[in-house]
Backbone as numpy.savetxt, mean C-alpha at the origin, in Angstrom:
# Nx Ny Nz CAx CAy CAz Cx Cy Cz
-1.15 3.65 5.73 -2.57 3.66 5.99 -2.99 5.11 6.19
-3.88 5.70 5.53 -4.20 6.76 5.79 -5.46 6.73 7.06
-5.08 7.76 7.42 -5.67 8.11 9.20 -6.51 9.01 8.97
-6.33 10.21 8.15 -7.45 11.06 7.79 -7.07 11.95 6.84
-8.16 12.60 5.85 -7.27 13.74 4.89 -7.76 12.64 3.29
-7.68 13.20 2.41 -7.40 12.95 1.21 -6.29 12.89 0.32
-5.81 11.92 -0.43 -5.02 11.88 -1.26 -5.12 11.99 -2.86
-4.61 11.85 -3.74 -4.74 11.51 -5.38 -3.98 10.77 -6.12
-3.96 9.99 -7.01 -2.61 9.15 -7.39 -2.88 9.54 -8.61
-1.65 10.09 -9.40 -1.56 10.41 -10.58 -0.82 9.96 -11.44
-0.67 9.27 -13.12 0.42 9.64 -13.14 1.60 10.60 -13.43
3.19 10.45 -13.38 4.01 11.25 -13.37 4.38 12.08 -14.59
4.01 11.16 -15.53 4.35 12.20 -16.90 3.11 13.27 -17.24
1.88 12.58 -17.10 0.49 13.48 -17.64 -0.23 13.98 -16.47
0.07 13.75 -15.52 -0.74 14.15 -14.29 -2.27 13.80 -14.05
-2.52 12.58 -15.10 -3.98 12.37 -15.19 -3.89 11.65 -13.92
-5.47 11.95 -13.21 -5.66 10.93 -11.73 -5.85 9.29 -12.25
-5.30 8.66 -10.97 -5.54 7.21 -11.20 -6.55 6.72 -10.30
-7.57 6.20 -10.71 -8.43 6.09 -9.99 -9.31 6.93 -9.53
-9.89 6.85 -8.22 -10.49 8.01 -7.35 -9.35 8.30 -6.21
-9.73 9.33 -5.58 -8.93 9.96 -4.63 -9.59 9.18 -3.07
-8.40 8.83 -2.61 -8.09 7.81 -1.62 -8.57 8.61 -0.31
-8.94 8.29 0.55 -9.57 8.42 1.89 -8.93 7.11 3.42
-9.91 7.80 4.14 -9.70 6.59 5.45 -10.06 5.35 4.82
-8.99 4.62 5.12 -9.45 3.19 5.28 -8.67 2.79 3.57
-7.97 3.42 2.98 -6.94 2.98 1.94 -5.70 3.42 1.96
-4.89 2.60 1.51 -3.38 2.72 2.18 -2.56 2.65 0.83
-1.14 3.44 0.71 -0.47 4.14 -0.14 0.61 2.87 -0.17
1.16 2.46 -1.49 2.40 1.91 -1.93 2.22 0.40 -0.98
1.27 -0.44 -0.72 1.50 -1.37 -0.31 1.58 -2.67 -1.53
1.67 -2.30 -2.93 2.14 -2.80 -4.03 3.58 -3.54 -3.04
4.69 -2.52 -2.65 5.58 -3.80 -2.09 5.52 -5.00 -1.42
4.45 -5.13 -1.32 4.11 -6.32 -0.31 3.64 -7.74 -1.28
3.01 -7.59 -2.29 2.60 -8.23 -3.18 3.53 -8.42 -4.60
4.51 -7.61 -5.30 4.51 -7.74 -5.93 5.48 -9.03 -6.17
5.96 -9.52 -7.23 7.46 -10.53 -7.53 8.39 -9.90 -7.41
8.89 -10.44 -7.07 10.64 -10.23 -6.81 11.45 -11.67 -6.70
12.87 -10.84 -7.36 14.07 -11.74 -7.52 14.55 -12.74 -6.48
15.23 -13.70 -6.11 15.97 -13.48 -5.03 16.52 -13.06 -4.64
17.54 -11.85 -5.02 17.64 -10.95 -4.20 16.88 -9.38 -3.74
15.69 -9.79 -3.86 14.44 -9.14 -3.56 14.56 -7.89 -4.70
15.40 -7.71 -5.75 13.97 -7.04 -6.65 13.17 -7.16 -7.59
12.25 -6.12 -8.28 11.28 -6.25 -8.51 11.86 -7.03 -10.46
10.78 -7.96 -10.69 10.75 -8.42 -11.51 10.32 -7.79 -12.65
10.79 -7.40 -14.13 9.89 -7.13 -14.93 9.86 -4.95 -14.87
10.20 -4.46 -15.61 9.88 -3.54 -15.78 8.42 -2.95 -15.30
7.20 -3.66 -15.49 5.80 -3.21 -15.21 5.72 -3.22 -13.80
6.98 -4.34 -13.02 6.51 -3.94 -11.54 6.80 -2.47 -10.93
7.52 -1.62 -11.68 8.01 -0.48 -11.24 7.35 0.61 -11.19
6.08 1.15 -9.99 5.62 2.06 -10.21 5.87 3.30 -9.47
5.56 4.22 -10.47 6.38 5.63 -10.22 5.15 6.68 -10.04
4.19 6.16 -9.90 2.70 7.19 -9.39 3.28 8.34 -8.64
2.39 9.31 -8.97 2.80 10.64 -8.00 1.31 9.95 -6.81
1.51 10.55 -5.88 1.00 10.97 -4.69 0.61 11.83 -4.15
-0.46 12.92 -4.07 -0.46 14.07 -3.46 -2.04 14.42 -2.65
-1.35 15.47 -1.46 -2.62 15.46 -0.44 -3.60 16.62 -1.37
-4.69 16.26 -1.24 -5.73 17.01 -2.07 -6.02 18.42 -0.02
-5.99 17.78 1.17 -6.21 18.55 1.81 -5.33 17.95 3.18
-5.11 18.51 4.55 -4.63 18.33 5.24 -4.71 17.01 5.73
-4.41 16.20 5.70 -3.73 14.75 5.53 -3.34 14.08 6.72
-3.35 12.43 7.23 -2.33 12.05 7.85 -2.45 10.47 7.17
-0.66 10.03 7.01 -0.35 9.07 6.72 0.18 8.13 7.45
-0.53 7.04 8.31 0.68 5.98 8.85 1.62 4.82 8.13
3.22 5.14 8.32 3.80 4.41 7.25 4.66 3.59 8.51
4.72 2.15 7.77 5.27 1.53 8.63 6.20 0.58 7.47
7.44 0.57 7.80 8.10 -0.28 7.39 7.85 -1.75 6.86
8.01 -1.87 5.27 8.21 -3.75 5.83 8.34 -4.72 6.43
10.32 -3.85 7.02 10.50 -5.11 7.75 10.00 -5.58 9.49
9.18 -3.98 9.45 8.23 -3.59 10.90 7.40 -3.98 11.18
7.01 -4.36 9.39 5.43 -4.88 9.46 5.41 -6.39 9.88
6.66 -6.60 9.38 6.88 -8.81 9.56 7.25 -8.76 10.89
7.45 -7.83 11.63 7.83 -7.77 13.07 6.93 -8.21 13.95
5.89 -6.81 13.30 4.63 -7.01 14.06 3.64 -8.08 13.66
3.64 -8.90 12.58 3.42 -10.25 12.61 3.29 -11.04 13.57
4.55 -11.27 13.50 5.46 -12.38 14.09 5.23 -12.34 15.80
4.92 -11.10 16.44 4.62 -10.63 17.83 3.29 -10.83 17.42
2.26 -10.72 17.11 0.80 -10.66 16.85 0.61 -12.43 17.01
1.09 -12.99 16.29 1.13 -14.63 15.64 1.59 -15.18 17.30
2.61 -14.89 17.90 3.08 -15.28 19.38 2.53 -15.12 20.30
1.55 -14.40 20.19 0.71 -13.53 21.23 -0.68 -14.33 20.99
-1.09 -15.08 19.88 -2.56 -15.51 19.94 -3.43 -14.47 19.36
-2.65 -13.74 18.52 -3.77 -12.43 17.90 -3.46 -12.66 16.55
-3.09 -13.33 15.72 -2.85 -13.72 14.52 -4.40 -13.46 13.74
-5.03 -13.54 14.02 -6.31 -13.10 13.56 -6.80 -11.58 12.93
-6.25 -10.94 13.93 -6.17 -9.85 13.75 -5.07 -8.69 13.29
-4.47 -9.59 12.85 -3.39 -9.42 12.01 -3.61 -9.42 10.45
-4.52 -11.05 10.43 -4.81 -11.05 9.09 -6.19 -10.15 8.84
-7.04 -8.99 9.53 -8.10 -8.41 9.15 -6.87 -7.27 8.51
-5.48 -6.71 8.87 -4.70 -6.04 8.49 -4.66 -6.29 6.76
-3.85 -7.15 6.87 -3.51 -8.11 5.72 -4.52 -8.14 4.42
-5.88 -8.26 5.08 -7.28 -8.36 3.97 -7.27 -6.68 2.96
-7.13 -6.05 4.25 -7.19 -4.66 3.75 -6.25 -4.30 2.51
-4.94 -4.62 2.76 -3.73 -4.30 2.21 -4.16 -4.73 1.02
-4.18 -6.38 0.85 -4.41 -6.98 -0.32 -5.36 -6.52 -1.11
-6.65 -6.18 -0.19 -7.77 -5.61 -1.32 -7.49 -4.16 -1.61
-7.21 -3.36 -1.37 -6.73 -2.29 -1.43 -5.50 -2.10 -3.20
-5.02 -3.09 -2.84 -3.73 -3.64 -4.09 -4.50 -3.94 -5.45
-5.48 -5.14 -5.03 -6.21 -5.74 -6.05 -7.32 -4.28 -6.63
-7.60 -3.60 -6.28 -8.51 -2.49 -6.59 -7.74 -1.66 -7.10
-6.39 -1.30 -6.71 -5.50 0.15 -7.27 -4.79 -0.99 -8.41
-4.83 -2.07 -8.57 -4.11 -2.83 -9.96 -5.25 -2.78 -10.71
-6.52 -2.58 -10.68 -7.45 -2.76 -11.37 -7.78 -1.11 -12.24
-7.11 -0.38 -11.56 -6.95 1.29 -12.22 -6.13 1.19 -13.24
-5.36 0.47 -13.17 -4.03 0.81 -14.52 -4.66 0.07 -15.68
């Protein structure tokens, strides 16, 4: 989740930008969360494999939180009676995904 600062997503061979350049309130590589996978969790299909560059256009901050940190904090959120606000998390991520799949 970016916290503040600007980013760019490019890709790796041509350096052309993907999209627009990312700000507060859009979050980097949460493609893992959505995409298919195997049973033994990997990614299905050559096209799931993306290799975007990433880079801060100016002084930056990124919060990165693990996967399996993130189902952590679920799972404590969901026990606690805050499951709600868990899924305003969740909305973000997803739309965030559905908008940066809509660049390629």
């Amino acid at each position: 989740m970016i916290l503040f600062g600007k980013l760019r997503l490019s890709d790796p061979e041509t350096d052309r930008q993907i999209g627009q350049p990312l700000n507060i309130g859009w979050t980097v590589g949460e493609e893992i969360l959505f995409k298919q996978t195997d049973k033994k969790g990997k990614a299905m299909g050559k096209n799931n494999t993306r290799l975007d560059k990433c880079k801060s256009l100016c002084e930056s901050c990124v919060l990165g939180i693990e996967k399996k940190s993130l189902a952590q904090i679920k799972r404590t959120m969901v026990e606690k009676g805050q499951s709600e606000e868990f899924v305003k998390l969740e909305v973000v991520l997803r739309g965030n995904y559905l908008v940066k799949k809509n660049w390629r």
